[in-house]
N, C-alpha and C positions, 0 to 999 in steps of 0.2 A: 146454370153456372153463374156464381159471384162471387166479387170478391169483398173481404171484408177490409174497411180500411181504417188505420188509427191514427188521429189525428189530436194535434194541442189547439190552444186556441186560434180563431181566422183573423184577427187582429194584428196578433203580430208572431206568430211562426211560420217563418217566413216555407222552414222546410214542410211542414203540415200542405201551405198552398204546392209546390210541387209536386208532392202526391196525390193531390188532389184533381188536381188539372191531369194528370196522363190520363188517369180515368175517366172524368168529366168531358174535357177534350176531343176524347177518339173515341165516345160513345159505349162503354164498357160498364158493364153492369156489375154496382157496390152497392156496400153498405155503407156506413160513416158510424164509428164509432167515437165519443169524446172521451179523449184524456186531461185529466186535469193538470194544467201546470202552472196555476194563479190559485187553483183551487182545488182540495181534492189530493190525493194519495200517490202521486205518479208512481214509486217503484212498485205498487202493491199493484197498480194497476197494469203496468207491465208484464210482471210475475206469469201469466199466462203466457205472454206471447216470448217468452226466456230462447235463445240469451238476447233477443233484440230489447235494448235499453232505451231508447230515444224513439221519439216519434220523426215523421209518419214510420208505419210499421203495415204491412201488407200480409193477410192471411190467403193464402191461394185455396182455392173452392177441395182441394184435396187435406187441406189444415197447415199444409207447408208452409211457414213463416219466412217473410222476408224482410229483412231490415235495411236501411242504408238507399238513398234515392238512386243512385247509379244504376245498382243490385235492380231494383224494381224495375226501370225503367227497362232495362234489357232484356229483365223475362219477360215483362208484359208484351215488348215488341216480339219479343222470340213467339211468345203463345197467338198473336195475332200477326201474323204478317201480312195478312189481307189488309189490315187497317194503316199503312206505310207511316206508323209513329216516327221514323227517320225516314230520311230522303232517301230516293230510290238509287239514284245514280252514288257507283261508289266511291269517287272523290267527293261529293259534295257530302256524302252520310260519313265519311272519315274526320273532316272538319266539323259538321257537328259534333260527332264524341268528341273528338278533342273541346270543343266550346264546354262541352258540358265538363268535361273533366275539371277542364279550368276553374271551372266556376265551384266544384263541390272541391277544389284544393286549396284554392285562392282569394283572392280578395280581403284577404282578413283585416286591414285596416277600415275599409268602409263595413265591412258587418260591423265590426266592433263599435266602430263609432257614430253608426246610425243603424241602429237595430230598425228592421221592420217593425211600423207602424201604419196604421193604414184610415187611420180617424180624419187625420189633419195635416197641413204642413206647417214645420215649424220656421220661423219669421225668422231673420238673421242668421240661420247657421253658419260657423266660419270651419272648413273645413279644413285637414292638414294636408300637408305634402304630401305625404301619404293616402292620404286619401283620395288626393288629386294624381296620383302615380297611379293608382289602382282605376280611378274613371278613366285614366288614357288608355290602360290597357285595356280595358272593357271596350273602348271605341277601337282600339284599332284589331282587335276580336268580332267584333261585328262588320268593320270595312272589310275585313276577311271572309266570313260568311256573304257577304253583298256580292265579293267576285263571282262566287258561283250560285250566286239566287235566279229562281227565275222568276216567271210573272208572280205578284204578290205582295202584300208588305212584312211578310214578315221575313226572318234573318235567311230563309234559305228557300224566300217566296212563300210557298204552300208553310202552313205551323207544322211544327215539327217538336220535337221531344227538346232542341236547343231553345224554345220561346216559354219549354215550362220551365225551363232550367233558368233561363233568366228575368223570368215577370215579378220574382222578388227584386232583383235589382231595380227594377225598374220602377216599381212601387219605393225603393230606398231613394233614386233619384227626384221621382216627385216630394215624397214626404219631406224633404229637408232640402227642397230646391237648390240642387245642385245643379253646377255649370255645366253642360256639357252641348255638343254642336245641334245644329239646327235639324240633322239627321237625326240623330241621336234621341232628341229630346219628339221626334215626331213618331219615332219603333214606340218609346216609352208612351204616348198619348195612346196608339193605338193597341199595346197592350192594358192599359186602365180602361178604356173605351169596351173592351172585349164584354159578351155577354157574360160569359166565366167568370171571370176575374170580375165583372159589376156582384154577380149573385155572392159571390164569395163574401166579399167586400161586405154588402148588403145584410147577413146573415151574421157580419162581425158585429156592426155596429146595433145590433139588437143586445150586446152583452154591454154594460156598465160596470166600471172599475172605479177604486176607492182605496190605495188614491192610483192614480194610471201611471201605469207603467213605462219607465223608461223618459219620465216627465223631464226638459231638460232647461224648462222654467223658462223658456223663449214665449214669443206672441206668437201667436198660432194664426195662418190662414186658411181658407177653404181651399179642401180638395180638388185638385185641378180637372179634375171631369164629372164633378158633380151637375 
């Protein structure tokens, strides 16, 4: 049994790593397919996997097509529940969904205005209010995860389906060094730190862009866990 997975570039879709992590993470056997979206045909390339438009996009070992990260993550957990991709106990797995919900609803002023990129970080960014509204919720979304964590560092101790849902964010907080608390900014090290999230990362930066993507003409510094 495998599954097949489709995915854009590792560079910077943010939702491609999500997908990629529930799999990767809890040990589940894929494939990786690439879709182009810097390069390459994307509707024609989808056309199979119909009506799922957007990447990532999940083929289940029976041909069923699954779209939409939420969707995914749910069956995948539904089809292994030996693997506890959510937390066991069911207040602490009710606050994860809710994390995760949040997160595939909200946030639109930091997506928008720091797309995932995962090369470099950019020198100067000034962020907006907005922006700065959206990283408070984020922190006090994760002080809420923390109530009920147990041993661990991640948001509900043991990883869980809520650290794939957020290691794009966390990758947006490094990349354009933004503020946020000394908690905050330690979840994010150790999710860049992860073996995962390195190999991904690693695997991005073998592609070259001309000109790169999402360039917003700032001085660039080194990646903060290189």
């Amino acid at each position: 049994m495998e599954y097949d997975l489709f995915i854009g570039d590792r560079t910077f879709s943010s939702w491609s790593l999500r997908g990629w992590l529930m799999l990767e993470k809890f040990g589940l056997p894929y494939r990786v397919h690439m879709v182009g979206l810097y390069g390459g045909d994307m509707p024609s390339e989808m056309a199979p996997l119909a009506p799922a438009r957007l990447v990532p996009a999940l083929r289940l070992p029976d041909g069923e097509v699954v779209g939409e990260t939420l969707a995914m993550a749910e069956t995948l957990a539904e089809r292994h529940p030996d693997v506890a991709m959510w937390p066991q106990d069911p207040t602490t797995r009710s606050r994860a969904r809710w994390l995760c919900a949040a997160m595939t609803a909200g946030f639109g002023a930091l997506r928008q205005a720091c797309p995932m990129q995962l090369q470099h970080v950019n020198d100067g960014f000034a962020p907006s209010d907005a922006v700065r509204a959206d990283l408070a919720r984020i922190e006090e979304l994760w002080a809420f995860a923390r109530e009920k964590a147990g041993e661990g560092p991640w948001l509900f101790g043991a990883y869980s389906l809520a650290d794939v849902f957020y290691a794009p964010v966390c990758a947006r907080i490094a990349g354009y060094d933004l503020q946020v608390s000394e908690k905050a900014r330690a979840y994010c090290m150790e999710t860049l730190q992860d073996p995962a999230f390195r190999a991904w990362r690693a695997e991005g930066l073998t592609v070259t862009y001309d000109p790169f993507p999402y360039d917003l003409g700032l001085p660039t510094k080194p990646w903060p866990a290189d």
